[in-house]
SEMI-907855 format. One record per atom (N, C-alpha, C): x, y, z; residue number from 0; residue in three letters; atom name. Coordinates in nm, 2 decimals. Example, Ala and Ser with C-alpha at 12.3 -4.5 7.8 and 13.67 -1.06 7.14 Angstrom:
> x,y,z,pos,code,site
> 1.32,-0.57,0.78,0,ALA,N
> 1.23,-0.45,0.78,0,ALA,CA
> 1.32,-0.33,0.78,0,ALA,C
> 1.28,-0.22,0.71,1,SER,N
> 1.37,-0.11,0.71,1,SER,CA
> 1.29,0.00,0.79,1,SER,C
//
This chain:
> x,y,z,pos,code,site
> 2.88,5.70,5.84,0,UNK,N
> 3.00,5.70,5.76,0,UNK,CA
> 3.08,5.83,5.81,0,UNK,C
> 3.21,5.83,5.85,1,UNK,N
> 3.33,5.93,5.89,1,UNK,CA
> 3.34,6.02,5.76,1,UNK,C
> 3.34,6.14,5.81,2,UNK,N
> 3.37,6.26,5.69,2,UNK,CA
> 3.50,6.18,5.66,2,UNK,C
> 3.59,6.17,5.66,3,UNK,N
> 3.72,6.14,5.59,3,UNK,CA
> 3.67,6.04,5.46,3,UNK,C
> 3.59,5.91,5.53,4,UNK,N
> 3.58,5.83,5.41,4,UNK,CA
> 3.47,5.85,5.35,4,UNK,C
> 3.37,5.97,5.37,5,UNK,N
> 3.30,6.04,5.26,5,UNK,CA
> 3.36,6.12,5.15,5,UNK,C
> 3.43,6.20,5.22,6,UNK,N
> 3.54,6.30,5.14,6,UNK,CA
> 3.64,6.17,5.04,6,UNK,C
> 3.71,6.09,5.10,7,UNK,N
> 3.81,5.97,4.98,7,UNK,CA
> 3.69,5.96,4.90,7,UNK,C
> 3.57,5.88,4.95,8,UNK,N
> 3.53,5.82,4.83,8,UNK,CA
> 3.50,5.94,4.73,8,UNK,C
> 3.43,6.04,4.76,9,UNK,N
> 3.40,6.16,4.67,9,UNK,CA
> 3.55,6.17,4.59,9,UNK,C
> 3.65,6.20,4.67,10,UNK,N
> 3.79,6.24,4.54,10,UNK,CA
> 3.77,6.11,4.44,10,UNK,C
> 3.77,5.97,4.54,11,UNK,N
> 3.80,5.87,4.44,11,UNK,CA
> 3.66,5.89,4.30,11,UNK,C
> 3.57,5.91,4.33,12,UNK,N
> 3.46,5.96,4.20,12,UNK,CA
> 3.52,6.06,4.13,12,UNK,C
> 3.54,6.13,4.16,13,UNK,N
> 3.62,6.26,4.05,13,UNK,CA
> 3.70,6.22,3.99,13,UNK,C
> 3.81,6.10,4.04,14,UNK,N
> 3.90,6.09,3.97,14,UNK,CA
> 3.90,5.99,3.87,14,UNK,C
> 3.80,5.91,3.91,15,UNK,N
> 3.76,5.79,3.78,15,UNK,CA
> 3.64,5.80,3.67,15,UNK,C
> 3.57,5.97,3.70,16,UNK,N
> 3.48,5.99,3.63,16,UNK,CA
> 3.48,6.02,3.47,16,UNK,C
> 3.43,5.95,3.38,17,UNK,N
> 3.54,5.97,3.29,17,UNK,CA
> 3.39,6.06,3.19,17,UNK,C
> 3.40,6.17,3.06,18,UNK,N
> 3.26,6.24,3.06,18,UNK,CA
> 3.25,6.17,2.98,18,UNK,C
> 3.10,6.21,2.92,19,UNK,N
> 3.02,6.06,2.85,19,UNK,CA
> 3.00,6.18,2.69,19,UNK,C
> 3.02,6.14,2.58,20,UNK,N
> 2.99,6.25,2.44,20,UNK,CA
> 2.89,6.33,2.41,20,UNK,C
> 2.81,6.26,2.44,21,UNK,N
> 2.66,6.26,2.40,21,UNK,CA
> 2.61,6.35,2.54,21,UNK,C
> 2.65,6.36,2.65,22,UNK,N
> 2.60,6.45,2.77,22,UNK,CA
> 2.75,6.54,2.83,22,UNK,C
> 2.71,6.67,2.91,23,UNK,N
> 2.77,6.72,2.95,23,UNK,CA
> 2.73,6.67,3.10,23,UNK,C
> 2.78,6.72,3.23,24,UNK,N
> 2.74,6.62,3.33,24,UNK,CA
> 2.61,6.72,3.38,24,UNK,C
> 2.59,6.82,3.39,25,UNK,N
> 2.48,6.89,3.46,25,UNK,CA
> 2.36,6.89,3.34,25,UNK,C
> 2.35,6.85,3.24,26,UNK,N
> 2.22,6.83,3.13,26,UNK,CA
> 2.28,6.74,3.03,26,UNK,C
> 2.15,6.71,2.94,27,UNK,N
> 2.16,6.63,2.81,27,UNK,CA
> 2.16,6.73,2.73,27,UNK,C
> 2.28,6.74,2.63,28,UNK,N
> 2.34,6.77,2.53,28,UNK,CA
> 2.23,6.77,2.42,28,UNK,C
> 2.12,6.67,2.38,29,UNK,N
> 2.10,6.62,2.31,29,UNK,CA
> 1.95,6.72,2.30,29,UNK,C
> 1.94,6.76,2.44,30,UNK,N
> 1.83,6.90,2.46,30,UNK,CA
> 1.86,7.00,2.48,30,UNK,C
> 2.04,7.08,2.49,31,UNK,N
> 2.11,7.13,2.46,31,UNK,CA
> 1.99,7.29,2.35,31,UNK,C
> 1.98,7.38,2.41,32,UNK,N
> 1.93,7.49,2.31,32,UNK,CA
> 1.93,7.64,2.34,32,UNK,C
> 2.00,7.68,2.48,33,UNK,N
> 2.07,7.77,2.50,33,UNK,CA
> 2.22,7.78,2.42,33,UNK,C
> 2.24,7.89,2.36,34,UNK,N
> 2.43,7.89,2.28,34,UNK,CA
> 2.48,7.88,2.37,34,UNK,C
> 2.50,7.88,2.52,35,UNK,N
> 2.61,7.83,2.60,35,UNK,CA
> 2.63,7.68,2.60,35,UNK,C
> 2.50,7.65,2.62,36,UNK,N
> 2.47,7.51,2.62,36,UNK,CA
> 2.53,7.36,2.48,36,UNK,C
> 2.47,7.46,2.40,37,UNK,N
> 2.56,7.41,2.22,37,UNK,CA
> 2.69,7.41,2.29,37,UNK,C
> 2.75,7.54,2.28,38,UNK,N
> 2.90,7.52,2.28,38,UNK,CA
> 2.97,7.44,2.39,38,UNK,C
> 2.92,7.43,2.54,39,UNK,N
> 2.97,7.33,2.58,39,UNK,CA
> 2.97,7.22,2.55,39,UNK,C
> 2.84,7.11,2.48,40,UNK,N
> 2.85,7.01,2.39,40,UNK,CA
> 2.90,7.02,2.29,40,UNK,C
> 2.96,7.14,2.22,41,UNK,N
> 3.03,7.11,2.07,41,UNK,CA
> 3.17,7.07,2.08,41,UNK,C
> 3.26,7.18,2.28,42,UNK,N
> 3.41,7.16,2.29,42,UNK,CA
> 3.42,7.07,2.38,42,UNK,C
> 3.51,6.93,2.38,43,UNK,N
> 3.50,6.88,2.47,43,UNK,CA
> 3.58,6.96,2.58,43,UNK,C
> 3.65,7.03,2.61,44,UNK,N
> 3.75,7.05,2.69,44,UNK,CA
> 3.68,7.11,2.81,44,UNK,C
> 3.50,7.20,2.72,45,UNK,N
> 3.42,7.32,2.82,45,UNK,CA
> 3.34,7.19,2.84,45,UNK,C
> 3.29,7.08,2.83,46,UNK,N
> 3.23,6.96,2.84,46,UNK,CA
> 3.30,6.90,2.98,46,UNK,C
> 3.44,6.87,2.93,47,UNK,N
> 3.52,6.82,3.05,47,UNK,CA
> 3.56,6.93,3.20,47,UNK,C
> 3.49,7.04,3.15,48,UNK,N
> 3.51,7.14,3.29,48,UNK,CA
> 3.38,7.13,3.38,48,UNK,C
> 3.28,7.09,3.21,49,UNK,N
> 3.15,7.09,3.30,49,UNK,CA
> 3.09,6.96,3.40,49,UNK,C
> 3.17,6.87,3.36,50,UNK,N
> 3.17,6.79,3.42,50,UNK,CA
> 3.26,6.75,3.60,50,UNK,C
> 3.38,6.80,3.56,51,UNK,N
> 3.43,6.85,3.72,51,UNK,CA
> 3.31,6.94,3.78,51,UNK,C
> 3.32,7.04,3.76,52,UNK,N
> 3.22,7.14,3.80,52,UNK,CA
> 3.08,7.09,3.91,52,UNK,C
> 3.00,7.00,3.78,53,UNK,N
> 2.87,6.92,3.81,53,UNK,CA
> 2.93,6.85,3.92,53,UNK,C
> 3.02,6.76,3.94,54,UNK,N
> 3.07,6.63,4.01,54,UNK,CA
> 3.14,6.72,4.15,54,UNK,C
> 3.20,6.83,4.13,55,UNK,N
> 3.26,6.88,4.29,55,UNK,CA
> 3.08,6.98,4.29,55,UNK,C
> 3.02,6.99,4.27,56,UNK,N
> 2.92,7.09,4.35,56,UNK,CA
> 2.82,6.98,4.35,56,UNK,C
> 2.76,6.85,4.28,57,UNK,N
> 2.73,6.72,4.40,57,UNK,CA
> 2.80,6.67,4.50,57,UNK,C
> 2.94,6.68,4.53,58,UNK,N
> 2.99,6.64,4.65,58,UNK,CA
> 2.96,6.70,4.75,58,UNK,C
> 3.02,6.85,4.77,59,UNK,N
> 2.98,6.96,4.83,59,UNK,CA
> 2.86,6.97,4.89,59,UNK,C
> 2.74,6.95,4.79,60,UNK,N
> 2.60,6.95,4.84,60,UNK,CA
> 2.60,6.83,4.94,60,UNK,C
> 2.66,6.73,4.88,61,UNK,N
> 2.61,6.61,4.99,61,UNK,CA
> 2.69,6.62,5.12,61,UNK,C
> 2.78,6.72,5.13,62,UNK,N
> 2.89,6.70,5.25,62,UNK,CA
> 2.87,6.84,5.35,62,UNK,C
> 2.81,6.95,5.29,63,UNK,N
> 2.84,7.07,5.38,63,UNK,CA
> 2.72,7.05,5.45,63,UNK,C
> 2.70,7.06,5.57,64,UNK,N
> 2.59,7.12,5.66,64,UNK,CA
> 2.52,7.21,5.61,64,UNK,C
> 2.38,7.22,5.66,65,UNK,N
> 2.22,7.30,5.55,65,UNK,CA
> 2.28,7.48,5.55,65,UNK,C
> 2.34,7.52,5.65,66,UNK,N
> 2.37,7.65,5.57,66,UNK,CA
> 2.51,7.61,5.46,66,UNK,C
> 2.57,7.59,5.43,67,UNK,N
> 2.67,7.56,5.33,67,UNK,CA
> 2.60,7.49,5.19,67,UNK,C
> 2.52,7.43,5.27,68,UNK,N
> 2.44,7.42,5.13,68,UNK,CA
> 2.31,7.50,5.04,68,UNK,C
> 2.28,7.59,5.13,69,UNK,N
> 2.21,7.70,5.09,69,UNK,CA
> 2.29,7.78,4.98,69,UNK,C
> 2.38,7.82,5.06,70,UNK,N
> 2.49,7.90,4.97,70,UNK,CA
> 2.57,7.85,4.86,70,UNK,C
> 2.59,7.74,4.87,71,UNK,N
> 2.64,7.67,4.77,71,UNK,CA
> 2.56,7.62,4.65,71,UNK,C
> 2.42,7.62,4.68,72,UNK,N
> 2.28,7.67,4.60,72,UNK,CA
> 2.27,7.80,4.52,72,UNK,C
> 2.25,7.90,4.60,73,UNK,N
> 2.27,8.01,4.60,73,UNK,CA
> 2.36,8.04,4.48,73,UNK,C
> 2.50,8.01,4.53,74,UNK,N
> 2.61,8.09,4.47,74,UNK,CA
> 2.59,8.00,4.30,74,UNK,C
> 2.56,7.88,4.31,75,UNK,N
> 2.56,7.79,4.17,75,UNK,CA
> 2.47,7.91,4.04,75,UNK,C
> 2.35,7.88,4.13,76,UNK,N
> 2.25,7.96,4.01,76,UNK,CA
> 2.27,8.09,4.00,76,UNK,C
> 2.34,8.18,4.05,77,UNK,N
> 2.46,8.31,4.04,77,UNK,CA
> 2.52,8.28,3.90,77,UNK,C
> 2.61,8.15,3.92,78,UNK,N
> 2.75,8.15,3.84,78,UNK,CA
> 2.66,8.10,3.73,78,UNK,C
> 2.56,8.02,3.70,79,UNK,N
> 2.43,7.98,3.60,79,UNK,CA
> 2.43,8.11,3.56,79,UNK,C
> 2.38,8.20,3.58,80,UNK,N
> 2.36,8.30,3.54,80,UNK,CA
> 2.46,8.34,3.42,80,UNK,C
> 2.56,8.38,3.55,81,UNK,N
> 2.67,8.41,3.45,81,UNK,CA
> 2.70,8.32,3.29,81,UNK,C
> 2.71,8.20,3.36,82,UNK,N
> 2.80,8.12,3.26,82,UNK,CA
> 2.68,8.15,3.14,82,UNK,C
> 2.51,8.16,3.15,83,UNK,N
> 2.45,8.21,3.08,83,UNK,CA
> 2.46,8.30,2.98,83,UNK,C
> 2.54,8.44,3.04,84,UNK,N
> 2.55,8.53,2.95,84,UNK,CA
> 2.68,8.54,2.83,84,UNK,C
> 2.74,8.46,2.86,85,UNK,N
> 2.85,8.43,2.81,85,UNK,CA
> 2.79,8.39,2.67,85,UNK,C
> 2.70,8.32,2.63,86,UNK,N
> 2.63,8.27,2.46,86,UNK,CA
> 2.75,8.18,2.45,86,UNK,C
> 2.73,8.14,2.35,87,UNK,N
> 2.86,8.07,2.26,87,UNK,CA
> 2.99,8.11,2.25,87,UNK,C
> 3.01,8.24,2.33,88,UNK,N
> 3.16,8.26,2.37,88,UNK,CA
> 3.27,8.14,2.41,88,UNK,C
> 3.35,8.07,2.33,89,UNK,N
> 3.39,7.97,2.41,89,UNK,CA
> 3.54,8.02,2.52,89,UNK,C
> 3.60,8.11,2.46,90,UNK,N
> 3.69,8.23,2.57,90,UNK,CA
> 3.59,8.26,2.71,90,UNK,C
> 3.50,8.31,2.74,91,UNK,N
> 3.39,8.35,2.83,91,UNK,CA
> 3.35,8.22,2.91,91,UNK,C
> 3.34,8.12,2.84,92,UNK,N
> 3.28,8.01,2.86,92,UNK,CA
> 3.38,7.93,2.99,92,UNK,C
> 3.52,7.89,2.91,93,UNK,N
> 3.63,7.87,2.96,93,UNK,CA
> 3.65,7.94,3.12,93,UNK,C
> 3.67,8.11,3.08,94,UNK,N
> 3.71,8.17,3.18,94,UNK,CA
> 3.61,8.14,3.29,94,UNK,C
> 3.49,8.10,3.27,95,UNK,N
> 3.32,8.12,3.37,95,UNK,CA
> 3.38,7.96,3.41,95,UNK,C
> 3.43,7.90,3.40,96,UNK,N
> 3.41,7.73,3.46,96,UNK,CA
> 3.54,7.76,3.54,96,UNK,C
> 3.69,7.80,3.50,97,UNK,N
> 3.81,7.82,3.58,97,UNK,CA
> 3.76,7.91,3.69,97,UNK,C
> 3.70,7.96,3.69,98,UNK,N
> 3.67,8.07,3.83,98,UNK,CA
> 3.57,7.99,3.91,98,UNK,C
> 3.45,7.91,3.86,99,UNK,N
> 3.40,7.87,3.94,99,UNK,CA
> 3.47,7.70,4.02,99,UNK,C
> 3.54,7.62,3.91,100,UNK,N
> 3.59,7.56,3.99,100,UNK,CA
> 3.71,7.59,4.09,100,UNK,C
> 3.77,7.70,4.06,101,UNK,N
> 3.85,7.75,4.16,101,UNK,CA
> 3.79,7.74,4.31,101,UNK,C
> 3.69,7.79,4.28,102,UNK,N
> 3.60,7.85,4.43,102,UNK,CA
> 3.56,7.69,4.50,102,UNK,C
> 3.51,7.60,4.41,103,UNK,N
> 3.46,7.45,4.42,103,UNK,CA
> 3.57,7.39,4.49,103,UNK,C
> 3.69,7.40,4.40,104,UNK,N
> 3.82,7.34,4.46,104,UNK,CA
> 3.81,7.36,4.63,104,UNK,C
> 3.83,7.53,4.60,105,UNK,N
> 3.89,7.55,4.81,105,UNK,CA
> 3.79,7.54,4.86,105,UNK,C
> 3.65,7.54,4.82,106,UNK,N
> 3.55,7.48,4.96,106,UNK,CA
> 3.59,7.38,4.97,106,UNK,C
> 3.58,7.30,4.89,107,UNK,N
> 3.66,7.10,4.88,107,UNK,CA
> 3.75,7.14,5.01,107,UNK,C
> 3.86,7.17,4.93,108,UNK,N
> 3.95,7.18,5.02,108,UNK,CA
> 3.96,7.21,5.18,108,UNK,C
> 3.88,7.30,5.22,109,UNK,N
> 3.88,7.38,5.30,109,UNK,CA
> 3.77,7.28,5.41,109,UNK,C
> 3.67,7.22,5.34,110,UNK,N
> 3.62,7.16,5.40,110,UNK,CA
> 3.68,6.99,5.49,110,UNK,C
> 3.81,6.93,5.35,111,UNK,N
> 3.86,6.87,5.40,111,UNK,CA
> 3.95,6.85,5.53,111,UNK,C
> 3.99,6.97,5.51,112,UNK,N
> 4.12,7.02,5.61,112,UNK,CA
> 4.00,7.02,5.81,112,UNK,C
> 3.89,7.04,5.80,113,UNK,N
> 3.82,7.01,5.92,113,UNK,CA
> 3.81,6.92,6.00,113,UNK,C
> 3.88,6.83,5.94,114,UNK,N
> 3.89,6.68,6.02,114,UNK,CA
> 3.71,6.67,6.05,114,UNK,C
> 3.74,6.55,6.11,115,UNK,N
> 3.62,6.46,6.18,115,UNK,CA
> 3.51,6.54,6.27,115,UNK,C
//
């Protein structure tokens, strides 16, 4: 399969993924027992970040070559961390998912722009 129509189909998942109540996309809600973890299942909005989030850093994994995916490993359980200390802050919470999909975004991007 051609990176181009790996990369379409990937956008086209992101863009039809719609989140599910009961789960956030990277764990079950329902086992949810870290306070970051609560509060992301309590707001949808930090629900619906966590779900882009989950969904561009499975693309990413399946599309970068094995060093890009080391780091992209790497840097995840970093920002885990972080988004960790944040507890039930839903301000903290917010700001920890806009910084990391920022970063998700321009690898996306950045990777797209490589052509074939």
């Amino acid at each position: 399969m051609s990176k181009p129509l790996v990369l379409t189909l990937a956008l086209s998942a992101l863009t039809t993924l719609a989140p599910l109540p009961a789960r956030a996309a990277s764990f079950p809600c329902d086992k949810a027992e870290a306070p970051d973890e609560k509060a992301i299942c309590a707001h949808l909005p930090l629900n619906d970040r966590d779900v882009e989030m989950a969904t561009r850093f499975e693309i990413l994994k399946s599309v970068l070559p094995m060093g890009g995916q080391g780091k992209l490993r790497d840097d995840q359980e970093a920002w885990l961390k972080e988004r960790q200390a944040c507890g039930g802050d839903v301000a903290c919470l917010k700001a920890a998912y806009e910084t990391r999909l920022k970063v998700l975004r321009g690898v996306l991007s950045e990777f797209a722009k490589q052509g074939p």
